[in-house]
C-alpha positions as CSV (number, residue, x, y, z in Angstrom):
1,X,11.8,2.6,15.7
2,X,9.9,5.6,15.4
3,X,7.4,4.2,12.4
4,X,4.7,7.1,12.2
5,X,7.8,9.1,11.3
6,X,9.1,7.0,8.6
7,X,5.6,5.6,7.5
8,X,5.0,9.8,6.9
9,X,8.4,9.5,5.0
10,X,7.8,6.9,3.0
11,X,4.8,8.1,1.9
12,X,6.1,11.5,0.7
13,X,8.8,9.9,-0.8
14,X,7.0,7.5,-3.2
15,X,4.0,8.4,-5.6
16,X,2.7,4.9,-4.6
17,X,3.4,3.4,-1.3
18,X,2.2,0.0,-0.6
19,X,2.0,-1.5,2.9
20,X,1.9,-5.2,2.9
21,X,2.7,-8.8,3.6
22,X,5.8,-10.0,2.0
23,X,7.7,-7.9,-0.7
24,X,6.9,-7.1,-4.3
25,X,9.0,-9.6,-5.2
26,X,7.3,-12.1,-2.7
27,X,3.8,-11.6,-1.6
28,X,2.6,-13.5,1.0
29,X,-0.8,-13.2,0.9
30,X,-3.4,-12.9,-1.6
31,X,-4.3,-9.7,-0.6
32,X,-1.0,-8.5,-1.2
33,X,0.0,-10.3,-4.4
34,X,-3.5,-8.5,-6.2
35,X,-2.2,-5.3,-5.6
36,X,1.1,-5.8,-6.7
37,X,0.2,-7.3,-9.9
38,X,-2.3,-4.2,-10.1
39,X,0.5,-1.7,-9.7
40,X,2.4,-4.1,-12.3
41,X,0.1,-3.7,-15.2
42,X,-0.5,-0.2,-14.9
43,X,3.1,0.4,-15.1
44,X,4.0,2.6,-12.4
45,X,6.7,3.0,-10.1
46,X,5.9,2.3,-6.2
47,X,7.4,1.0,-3.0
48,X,6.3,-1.8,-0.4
49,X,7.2,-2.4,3.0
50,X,6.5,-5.7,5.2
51,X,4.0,-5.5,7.4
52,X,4.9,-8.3,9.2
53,X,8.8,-7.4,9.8
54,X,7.6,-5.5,13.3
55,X,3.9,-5.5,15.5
56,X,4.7,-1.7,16.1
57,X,4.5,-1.2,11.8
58,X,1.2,-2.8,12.4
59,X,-0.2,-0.9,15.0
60,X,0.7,2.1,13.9
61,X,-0.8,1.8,10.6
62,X,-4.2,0.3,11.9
63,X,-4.0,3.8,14.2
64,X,-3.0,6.5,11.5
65,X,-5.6,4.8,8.9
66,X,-8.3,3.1,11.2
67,X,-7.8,0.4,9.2
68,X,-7.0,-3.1,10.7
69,X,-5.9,-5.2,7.8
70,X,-3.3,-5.5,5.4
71,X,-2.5,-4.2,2.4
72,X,-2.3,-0.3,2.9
73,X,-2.2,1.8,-0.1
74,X,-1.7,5.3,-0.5
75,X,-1.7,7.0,-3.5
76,X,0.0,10.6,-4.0
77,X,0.1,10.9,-0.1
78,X,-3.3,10.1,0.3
79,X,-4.7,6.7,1.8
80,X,-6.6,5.1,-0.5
81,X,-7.7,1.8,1.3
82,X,-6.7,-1.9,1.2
83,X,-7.0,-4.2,-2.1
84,X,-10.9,-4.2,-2.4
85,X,-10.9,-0.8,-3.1
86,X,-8.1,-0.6,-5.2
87,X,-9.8,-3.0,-7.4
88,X,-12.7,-1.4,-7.8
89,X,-11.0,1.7,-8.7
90,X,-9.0,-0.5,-11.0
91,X,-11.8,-2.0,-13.0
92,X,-13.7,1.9,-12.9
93,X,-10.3,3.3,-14.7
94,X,-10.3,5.9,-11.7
95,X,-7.1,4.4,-10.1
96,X,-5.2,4.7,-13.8
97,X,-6.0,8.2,-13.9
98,X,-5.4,8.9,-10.0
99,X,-1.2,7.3,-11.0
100,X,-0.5,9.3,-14.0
């Protein structure tokens, strides 16, 4: 699978693109589960896709984003970081303003 092409897809195609462990539905890390239920209360629509379904997904991600861990956000195209820094942009009100 060519996943720097569909990751660029993916991205363009949803205001919100989350990178993960697990689904939405199913997080399977802490990590993870945060930012979904961060998403969930401010009430906006967004995507995932399992990290851990292929090591290529993985790499590829750590490469484009020189960042090694799990979960990836980007935000209107942009990548915004994992779930530390959504947090804090969470609790500062600049992530609501960044998704509407």
């Amino acid at each position: 699978m060519d996943w720097k092409s569909t990751i660029e897809k993916k991205v363009a195609d949803n205001k919100v693109m989350i990178f993960m462990r697990g689904s939405k539905e199913a997080p399977r890390c802490g990590f993870s589960a945060r930012v979904i239920n961060v998403f969930n209360q401010l009430e906006v629509p967004y995507e995932t896709e399992d990290m851990d379904q292929d090591r290529e997904l993985w790499e590829t991600l750590s490469k484009l984003n020189s960042w090694p861990t799990s979960p990836q956000i980007y935000v209107n195209g942009e990548f915004i970081g994992g779930a530390d820094i959504v947090m804090e942009m969470y609790k500062s009100g600049e992530l609501k303003e960044m998704v509407n």
